[in-house]
N, C-alpha and C positions, 0 to 999 in steps of 0.2 A: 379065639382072640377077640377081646374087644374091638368093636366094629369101628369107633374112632381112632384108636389107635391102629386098625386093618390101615384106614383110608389115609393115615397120615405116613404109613410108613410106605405105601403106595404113591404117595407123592411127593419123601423121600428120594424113592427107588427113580421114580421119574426123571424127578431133578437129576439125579444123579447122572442116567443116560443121557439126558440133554448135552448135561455139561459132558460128556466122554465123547460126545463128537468130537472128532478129527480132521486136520487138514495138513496136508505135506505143507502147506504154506503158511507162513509166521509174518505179523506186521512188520520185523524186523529182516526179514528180507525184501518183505516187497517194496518200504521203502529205500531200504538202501541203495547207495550211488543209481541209477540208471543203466550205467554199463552193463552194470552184470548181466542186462535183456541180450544183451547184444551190440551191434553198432549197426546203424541204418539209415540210407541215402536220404541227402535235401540239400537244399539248393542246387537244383538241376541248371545246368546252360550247357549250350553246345557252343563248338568252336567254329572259327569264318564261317570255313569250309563242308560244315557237314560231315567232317572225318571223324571226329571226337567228342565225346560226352565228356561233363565236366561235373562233379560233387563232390560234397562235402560230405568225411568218412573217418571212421577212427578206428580202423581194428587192430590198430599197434596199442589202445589204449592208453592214448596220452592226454596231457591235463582239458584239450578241446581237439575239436576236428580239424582236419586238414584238405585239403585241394586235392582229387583226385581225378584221373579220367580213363576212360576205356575206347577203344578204336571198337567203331560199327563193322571192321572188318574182324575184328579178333576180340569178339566176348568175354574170353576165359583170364585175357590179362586186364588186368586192374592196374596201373601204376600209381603211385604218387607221383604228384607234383613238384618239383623244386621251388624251393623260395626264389632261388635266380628263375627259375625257365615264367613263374610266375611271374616275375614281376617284367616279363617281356609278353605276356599274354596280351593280345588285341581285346580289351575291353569290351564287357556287355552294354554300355553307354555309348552315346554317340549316335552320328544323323549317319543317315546312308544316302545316294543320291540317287537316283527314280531309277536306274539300273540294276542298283544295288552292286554296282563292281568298285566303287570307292566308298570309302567307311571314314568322317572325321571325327576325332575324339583328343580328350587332352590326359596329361598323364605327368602327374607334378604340375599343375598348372602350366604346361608346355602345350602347344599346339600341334595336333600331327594328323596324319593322313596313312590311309591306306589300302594300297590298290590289291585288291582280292584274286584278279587276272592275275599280275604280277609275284603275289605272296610279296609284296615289298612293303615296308613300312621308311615314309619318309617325316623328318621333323619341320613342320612349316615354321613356326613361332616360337623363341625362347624370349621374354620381354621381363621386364622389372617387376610385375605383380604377375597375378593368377589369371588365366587365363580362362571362361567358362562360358558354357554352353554354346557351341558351335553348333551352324546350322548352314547347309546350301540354301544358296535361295536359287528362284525358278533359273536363272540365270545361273547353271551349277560349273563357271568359270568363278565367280564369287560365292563368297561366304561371310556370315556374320559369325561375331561373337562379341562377349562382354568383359569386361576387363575393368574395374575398381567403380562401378554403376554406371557405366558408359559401355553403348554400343561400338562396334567398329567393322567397318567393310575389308575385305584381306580378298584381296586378286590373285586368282591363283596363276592367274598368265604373266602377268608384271611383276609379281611379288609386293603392289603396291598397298598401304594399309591406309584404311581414309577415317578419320575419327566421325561419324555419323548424328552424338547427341552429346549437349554438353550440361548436365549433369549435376551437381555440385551439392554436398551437404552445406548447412548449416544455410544461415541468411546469405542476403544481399548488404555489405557494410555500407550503410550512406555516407555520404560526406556533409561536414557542415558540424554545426553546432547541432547541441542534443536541444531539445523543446524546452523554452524556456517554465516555468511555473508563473502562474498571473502577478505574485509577488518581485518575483525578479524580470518580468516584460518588462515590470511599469518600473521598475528602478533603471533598464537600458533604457527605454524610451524618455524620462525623466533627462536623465545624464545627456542623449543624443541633444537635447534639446537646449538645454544649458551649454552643451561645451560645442562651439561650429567645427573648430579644427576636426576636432575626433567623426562628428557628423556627415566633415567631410569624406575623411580618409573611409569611412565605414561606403557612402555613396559611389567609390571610386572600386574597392572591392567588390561590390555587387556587379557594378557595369564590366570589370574586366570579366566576372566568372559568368556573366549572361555573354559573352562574345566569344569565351572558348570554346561555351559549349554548342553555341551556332555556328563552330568554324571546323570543331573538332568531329573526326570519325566516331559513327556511334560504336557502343559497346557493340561485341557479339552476344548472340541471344543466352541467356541460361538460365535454366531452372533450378531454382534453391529447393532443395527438402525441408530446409527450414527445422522440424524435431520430429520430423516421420522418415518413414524405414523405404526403401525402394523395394518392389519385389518383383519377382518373373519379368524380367524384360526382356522382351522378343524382338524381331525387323521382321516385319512384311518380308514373305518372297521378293515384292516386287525391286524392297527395297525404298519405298518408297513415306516408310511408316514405322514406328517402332512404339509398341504400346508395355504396359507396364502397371504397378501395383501401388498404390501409395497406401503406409500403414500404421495408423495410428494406434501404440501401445493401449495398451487398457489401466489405466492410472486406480487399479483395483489391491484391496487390502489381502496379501498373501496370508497362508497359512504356515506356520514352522513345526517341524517334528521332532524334537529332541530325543539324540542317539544318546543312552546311557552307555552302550558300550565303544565310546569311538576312543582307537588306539592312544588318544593323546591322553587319556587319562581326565578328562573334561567331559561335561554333557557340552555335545554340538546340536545345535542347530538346525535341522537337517528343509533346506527350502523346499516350498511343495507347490499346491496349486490355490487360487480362491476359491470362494464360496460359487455355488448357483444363484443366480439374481443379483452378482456383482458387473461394476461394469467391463464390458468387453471390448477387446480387439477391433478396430474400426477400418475399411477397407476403402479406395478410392481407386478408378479404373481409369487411367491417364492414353489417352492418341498423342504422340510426338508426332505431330507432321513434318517430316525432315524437306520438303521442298519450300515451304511455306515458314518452316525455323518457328515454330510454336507449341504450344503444350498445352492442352484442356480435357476436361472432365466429360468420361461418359457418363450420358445424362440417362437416370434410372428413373425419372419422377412421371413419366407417361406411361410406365408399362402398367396392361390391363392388372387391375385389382390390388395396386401397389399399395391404396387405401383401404384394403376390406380388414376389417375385424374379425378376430375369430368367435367362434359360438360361444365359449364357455362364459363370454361377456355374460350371458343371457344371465344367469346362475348368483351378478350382484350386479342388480338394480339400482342399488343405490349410488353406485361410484362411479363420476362421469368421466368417459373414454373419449379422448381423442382420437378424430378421424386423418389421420396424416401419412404421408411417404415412411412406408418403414427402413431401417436400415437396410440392407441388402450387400450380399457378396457378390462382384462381377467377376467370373474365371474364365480366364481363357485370354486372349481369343483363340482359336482354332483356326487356322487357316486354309482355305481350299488349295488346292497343288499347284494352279498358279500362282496362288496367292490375289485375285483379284476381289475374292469373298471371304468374311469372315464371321463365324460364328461365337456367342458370346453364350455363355452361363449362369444366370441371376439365383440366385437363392435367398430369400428374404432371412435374414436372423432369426426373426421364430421360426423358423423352419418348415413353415406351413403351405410356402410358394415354389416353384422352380420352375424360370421362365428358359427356355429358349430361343433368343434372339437377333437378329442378326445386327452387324456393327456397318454404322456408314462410318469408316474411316476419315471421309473429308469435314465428317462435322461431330462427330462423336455420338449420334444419336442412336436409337436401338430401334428395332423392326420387330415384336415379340412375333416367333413362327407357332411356339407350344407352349401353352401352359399347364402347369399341372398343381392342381391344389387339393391339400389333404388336410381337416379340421384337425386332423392329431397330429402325424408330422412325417416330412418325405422323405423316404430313407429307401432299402431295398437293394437287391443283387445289381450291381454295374451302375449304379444313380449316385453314388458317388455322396457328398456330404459338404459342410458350406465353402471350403476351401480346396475343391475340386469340380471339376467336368464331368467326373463319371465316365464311363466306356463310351468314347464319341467319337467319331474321325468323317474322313470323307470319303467317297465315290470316286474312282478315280473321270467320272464324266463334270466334275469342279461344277456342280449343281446342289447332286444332292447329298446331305450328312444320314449316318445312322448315328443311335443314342437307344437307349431302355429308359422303359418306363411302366410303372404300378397301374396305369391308365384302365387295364383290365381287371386288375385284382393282382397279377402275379408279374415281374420282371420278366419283362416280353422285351424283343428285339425289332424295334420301327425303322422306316427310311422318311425324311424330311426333304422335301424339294424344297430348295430356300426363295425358288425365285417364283414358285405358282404358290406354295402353301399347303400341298398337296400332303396326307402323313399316309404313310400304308403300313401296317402290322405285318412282321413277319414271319413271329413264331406265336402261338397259341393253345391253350390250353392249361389245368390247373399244375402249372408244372412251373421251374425258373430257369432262366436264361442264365448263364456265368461266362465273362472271360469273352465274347466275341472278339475276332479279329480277321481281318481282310487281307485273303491270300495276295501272293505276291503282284499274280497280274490282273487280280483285282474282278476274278469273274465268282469267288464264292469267299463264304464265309464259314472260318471254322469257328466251332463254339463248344462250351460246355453245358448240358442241360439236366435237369432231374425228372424227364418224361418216362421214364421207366419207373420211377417208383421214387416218392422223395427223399429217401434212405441210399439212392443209387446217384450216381455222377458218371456220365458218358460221353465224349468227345463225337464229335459230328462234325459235316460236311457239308452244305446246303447252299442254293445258286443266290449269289449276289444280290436279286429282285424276289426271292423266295421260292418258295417249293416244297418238296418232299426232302429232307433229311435223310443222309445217307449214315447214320451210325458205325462209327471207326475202330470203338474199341470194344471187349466183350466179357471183359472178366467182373465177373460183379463183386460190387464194393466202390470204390474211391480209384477215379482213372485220370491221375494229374498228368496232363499232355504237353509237355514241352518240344513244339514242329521246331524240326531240323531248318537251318536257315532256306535250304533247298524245298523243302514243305517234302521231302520223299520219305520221313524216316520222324516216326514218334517215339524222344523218349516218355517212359510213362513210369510214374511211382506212382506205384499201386498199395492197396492196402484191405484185408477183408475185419470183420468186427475182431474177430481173434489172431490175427496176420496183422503185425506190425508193416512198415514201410518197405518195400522193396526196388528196385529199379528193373524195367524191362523197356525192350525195344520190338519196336514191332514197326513195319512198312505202315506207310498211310495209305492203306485201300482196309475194306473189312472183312474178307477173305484171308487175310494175313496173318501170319501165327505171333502171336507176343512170348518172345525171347528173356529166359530171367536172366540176369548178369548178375543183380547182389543177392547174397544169402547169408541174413548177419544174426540171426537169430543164437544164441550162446550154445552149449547143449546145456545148460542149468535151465536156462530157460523152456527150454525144449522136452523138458522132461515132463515138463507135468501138462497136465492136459486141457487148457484153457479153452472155456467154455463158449458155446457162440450163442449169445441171448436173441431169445424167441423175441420177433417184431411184433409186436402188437398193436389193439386199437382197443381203445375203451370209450363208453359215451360217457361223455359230458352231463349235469343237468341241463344244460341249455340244448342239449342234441348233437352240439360236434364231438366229431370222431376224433380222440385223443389218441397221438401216436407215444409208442413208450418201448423203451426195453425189459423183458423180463429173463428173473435170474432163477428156476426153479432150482431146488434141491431133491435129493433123490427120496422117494417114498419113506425108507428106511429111517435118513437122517432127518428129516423135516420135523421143525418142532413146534410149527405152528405161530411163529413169530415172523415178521415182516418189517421189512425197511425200506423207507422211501428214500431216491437221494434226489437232491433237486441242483441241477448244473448252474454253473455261475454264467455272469455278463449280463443274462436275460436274454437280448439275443443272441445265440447262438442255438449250435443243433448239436445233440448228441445221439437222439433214439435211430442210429443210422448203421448200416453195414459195412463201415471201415472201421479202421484202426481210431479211437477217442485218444483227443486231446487230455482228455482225463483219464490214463493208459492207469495210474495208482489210484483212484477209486475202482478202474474196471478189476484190477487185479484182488482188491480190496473186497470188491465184492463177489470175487470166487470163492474167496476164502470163507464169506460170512453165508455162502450158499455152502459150502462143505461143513459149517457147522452146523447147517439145518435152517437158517433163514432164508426167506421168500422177497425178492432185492426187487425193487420197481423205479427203474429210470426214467423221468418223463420228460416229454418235448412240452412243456404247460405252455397257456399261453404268454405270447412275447416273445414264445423262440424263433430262429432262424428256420426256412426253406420252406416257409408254407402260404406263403402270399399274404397280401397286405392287410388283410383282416386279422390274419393269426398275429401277425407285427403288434400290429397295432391294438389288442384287445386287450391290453393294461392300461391306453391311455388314460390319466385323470386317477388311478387306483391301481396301483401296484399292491398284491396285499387283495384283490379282487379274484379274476378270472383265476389269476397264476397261480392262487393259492387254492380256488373252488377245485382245477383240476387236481390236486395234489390230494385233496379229501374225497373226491370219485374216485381217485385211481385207490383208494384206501376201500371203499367199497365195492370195486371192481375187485378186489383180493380176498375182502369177505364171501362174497356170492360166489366166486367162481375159483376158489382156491384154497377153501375153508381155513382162513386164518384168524387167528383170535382175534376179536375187539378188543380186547383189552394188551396187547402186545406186538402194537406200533409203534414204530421210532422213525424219524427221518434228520436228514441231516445234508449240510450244504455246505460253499463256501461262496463270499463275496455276495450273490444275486443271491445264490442258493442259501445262505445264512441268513440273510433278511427273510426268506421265505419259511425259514426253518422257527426265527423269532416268532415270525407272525404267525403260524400253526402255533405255533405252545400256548402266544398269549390269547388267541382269538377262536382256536378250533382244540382245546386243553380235554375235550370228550373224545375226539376222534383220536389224539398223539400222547405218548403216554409219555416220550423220552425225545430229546433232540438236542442236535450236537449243531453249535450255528459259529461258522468258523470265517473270520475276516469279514463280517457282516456288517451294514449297513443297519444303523438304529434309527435314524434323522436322515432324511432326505433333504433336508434344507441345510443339512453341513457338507454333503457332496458337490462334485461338481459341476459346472454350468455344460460344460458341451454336450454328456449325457442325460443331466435331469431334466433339464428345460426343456429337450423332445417332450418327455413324456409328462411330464407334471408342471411346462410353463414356466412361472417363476413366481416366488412364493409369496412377493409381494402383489402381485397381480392373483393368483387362485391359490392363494393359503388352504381352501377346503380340499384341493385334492391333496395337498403337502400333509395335512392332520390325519385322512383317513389311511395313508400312506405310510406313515412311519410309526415301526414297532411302538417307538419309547413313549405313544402314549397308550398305549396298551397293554402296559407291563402288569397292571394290575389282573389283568387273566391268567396268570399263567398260574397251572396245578400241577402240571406233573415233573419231568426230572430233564434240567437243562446244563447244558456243558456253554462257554463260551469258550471261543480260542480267538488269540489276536496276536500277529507279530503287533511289535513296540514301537518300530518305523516304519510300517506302514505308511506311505505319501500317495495312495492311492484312497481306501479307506482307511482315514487317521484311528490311532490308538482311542481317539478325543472320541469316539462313540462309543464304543463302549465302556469307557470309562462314565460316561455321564448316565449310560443304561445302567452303569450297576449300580450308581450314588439312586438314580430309581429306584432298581429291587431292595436297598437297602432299606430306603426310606420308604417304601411299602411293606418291611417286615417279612419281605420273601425271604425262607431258606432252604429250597431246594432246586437250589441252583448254586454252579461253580465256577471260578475260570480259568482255564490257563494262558501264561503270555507268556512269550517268545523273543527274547528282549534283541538278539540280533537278525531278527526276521521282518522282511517289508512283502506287502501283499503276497506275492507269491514267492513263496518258502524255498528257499536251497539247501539248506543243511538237511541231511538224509534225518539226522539224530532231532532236530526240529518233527519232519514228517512222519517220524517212529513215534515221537511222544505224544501227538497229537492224536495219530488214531489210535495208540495202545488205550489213552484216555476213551476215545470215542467206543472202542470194542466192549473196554471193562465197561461204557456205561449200558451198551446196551443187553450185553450176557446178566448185566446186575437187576436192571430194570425191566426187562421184557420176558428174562426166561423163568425169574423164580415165583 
């Protein structure tokens, strides 16, 4: 046989086997409905008393889940919930008083109470409007609550109700005439002077309204909102204060999404969000002194470094920068347990600052205890973000607060003395803190941590001023700890990388056995053999140790092809030993490992659980580090798993799509194929509360906005690209890639496709949507990479 014709019918025969790889599973099941997995517990609470677990569960298979619970005495039974017995349940909301044997919460906007001792529930308050957020104060004979922007005191001994702050939208209506214009001053003034009678009768007016109002009761005191919004309004424990939010909209130019398919038979509309570098939401941190009957502003313009500029100034010389008070979020207060201290929360709008403060109630002024400042921007496990506190609470010694903080490098757990200034570290090491909270009688803290491995989460135990950790739970993987109100009794939903969600219970000591109660796995599900991906580490060029998931295939089937996927958000974490949020890529890429591909998940950087360097190593260049990792771990496959260079693909959605564009167009040697789905082309058409951590705002650092967005790099791309977009999309609009493709088009690219999704917004619901999308992505890469 001719020796070319030997070698072509030899890779023929090849092909041939390649493609005779088999898998029991078909993209057409794995996306289809989700039930068919099974049904699997969430939303965990327990009831008052510690008798009963509470979750959400569907194994009748109905159109959504339903309210279930199980007695800690009797595992085996699961009941349903009734709609009636539900809607008599003592709610998860609600203040408890420092005993914890009375619980107040509202219910229909009603006021109620309930004694825990007793098992009684009584109704304090049915009133004309809605009744909302109840709270004891130190005096737990009274209580606050708020009712149409207005505080109000409710005695639980009298039954007496005292209105506290008075409140009011819109202006103050003056009286009198409106101002006159200079043309018409001078025509009264003119006429006063010519005509006496009238001069007089006008003289005579004045003196009587100058004499009622020196004789008359003044107004009571009120404060107008005037065209801003009220928000969180609290009362002092002591009672003595009630603070509050004032907020001014953001007079910024929205975006629209038009649904082609909305039932009326009309394109609608569909409203969405602004651009990044639009203006924003503006916040104002209001003291109502209730003894004194007045209303003024916490003053944010002394706290250290309120003026500092960030570095990236440096980078344009030419443009001169004003040095002034930045905006800033004030959250909280937080109150100590008598309420006699109060702590406050600054976050500057770039996000670059987080002061912790303390508030002088009699004058509004602020005391900074900690600051914490990040050139790129403060984010992080329990730190919370510009319109919250983050995990913060108090001591029960009404001294000192804890709060987390990146201070080290990773979310660690501090204690702050408010009245020396004293901070002390609690927890330590390259590991993060999640979820702290403060046992009942206030002698420890239970918490969640990743010190066993950053792929691992384990509930723990540890003394109130610090110490040794006592580790509670022991099954590895993902240990959600929801403590019994009694703290004797953990529920816990569990999860390992191939073990979807389950519920068990187990005692709070670490000796104690964990009890399964659900098991919702299908047998469809159950039959085939889901694979548990080897944890890996790969170097970086820079040196760091890259964590990732790998999916090998068996010797037999491998065909020498490999696929990278890259997770969405940015931050977040997948290369980890639970159950993935992305459960249909993981299954997804069972399949593509039964066909003989070599599947590489990565943590690149910008993801979640790795402290604040990992966070932070996109800032200024998205399209940098996150994308270098992606073409190491591409070399990390070459050298150590012998897969072809010429028979990569990768592919993403959302964060991972923009990542997936930027390989095609910028690293077109290293990617031969990519599927880039709900993706980000422009950063500067995204939005403000995400982009401007990282990239600023594009009026201000336009240079990292350019080296950051695909669409000006579209002229790289050489090898074979898929795009996918739903059509309403309001998170990433249809609007980018529409304008990436009027790009490829108008650069004469034609090896590139797309498909849309016309009643799909960011993340996809229709099964027969998730079927088409990867049958697309499968055929592009069985077409491109195996032949």
């Amino acid at each position: 046989m001719n020796k070319k014709i030997f070698l072509c019918v030899l890779a023929f025969l090849s092909l041939q086997f390649t493609y005779a790889q088999t898998s029991d599973l078909t993209v057409e099941k794995i996306m289809q409905d989700p039930s068919w997995m099974g049904t699997f517990p969430s939303n965990i609470s327990w009831g008052p008393h510690s008798e009963f677990i509470y979750f959400s569960y569907n194994p009748e298979k109905n159109p959504s889940d339903s309210l279930y619970r199980v007695s800690v005495k009797n595992l085996q039974k699961i009941e349903k919930v009734s709609w009636q017995d539900e809607h008599k349940m003592i709610p998860r909301y609600g203040d408890y008083n420092n005993a914890r044997n009375k619980k107040i919460y509202t219910r229909n906007g009603d006021l109620y109470l309930y004694d825990l001792k007793k098992k009684q529930e009584r109704k304090l308050l049915q009133l004309t409007g809605s009744i909302a957020d109840p709270q004891f104060l130190a005096n737990e004979n009274k209580l606050s609550f708020v009712l149409e922007n207005n505080a109000f005191l409710y005695d639980l001994e009298t039954g007496v109700i005292t209105r506290l702050t008075n409140i009011q939208t819109g202006s103050k209506k003056e009286e009198g005439e409106k101002e006159l214009t200079a043309q018409d001053k001078w025509l009264q003034e003119e006429n006063l002077q010519l005509l006496e009678e009238v001069r007089k009768r006008d003289e005579n007016r004045e003196a009587s309204k100058a004499y009622r109002e020196m004789t008359e009761q003044p107004e009571p005191f009120t404060f107008y909102l005037g065209k801003k919004r009220l928000r969180n309004l609290q009362v002092a424990p002591t009672g003595d204060y009630a603070t509050f939010q004032l907020i001014t909209p953001a007079n910024a130019k929205d975006t629209d999404v038009p649904d082609f398919t909305d039932k009326s038979g009309y394109t609608v509309d569909l409203p969405a969000r602004s651009k990044v570098g639009s203006e924003q939401t503006k916040m104002e941190a209001m003291v109502y002194n209730l003894k004194q009957d007045t209303v003024y502003q916490v003053k944010t313009e002394d706290l250290p470094g309120i003026k500092d500029l960030p570095d990236y100034v440096k980078d344009y010389p030419d443009k001169e920068w004003k040095e002034e008070a930045r905006e800033v979020y004030v959250n909280g207060p937080i109150f100590s347990h008598d309420g006699k201290k109060a702590v406050v929360v600054v976050r500057s709008a770039d996000n670059k600052d987080r002061w912790i403060a303390s508030l002088d109630l009699n004058t509004g002024s602020l005391k900074s205890l900690d600051r914490q400042r990040d050139e790129a921007w403060i984010a992080g496990p329990g730190i919370g973000y510009n319109w919250s506190t983050g995990d913060m609470g108090w001591l029960h010694d009404n001294k000192t607060v804890y709060f987390q903080s990146e201070e080290s490098g990773y979310s660690h757990l501090y204690l702050l003395d408010v009245t020396s200034g004293k901070k002390t570290q609690l927890t330590s090491g390259n590991y993060e803190v999640f979820d702290p909270q403060l046992s009942r009688d206030g002698k420890t803290f239970f918490l969640t941590t990743s010190e066993i491995d950053a792929g691992e989460r384990h509930f723990y135990q540890m003394p109130v001023r610090g110490g040794k950790m006592k580790q509670l739970t022991s099954l590895t993987g993902n240990n959600e700890v929801n403590l019994s109100p009694d703290e004797k009794y953990m529920a816990i939903r569990y999860s390992y990388s191939n073990k979807p969600w389950e519920l068990y219970l187990k005692k709070t000591a670490a000796n104690a056995e964990e009890k399964q109660i659900t098991s919702g796995q299908s047998p469809e599900f159950k039959n085939y053999n889901w694979r548990e991906p080897q944890q890996i580490h790969f170097a970086a060029q820079d040196g760091a140790k890259v964590p990732a998931r790998l999916y090998k295939p068996t010797a037999e089937a491998k065909n020498g092809a490999a696929v990278v996927f890259v997770h969405g958000a940015g931050y977040l974490q997948n290369a980890h030993s639970w159950w993935s949020s992305y459960f249909r890529e993981y299954m997804f890429h069972n399949l593509l490992t039964d066909l003989g591909y070599t599947v590489l998940d990565i943590d690149y950087r910008g993801s979640a659980g790795y402290g604040r360097d990992w966070r932070t190593g996109i800032y200024r260049h998205m399209g940098g580090k996150d994308l270098s990792d992606q073409v190491d771990g591409v070399k990390y496959l070459i050298d150590e798993h012998g897969i072809d260079p010429e028979k990569i693909g990768i592919y993403g959605g959302s964060y991972g799509g923009f990542i997936t564009l930027m390989a095609m167009f910028t690293e077109p040697d290293v990617f031969e194929s990519g599927a880039a789905l709900r993706s980000v082309t422009d950063w500067a058409h995204y939005n403000h509360g995400y982009t401007s951590n990282i990239l600023n705002e594009p009026v201000n650092d336009p240079i990292a906005y350019r080296r950051s967005s695909p669409i000006y790099f579209a002229e790289g791309l050489e090898g074979n690209l898929l795009i996918a977009h739903g059509m309403i999309d309001v998170n990433v609009q249809f609007q980018d890639v529409v304008r990436l493709a009027q790009r490829l088009i108008e650069l004469e690219k034609d090896n590139w496709e797309m498909a849309v999704y016309p009643v799909e917004d960011h993340g996809f619901t229709e099964p027969s949507s998730w079927t088409d999308e990867y049958k697309r992505i499968l055929k592009l890469f069985n077409e491109t990479l195996l032949d």
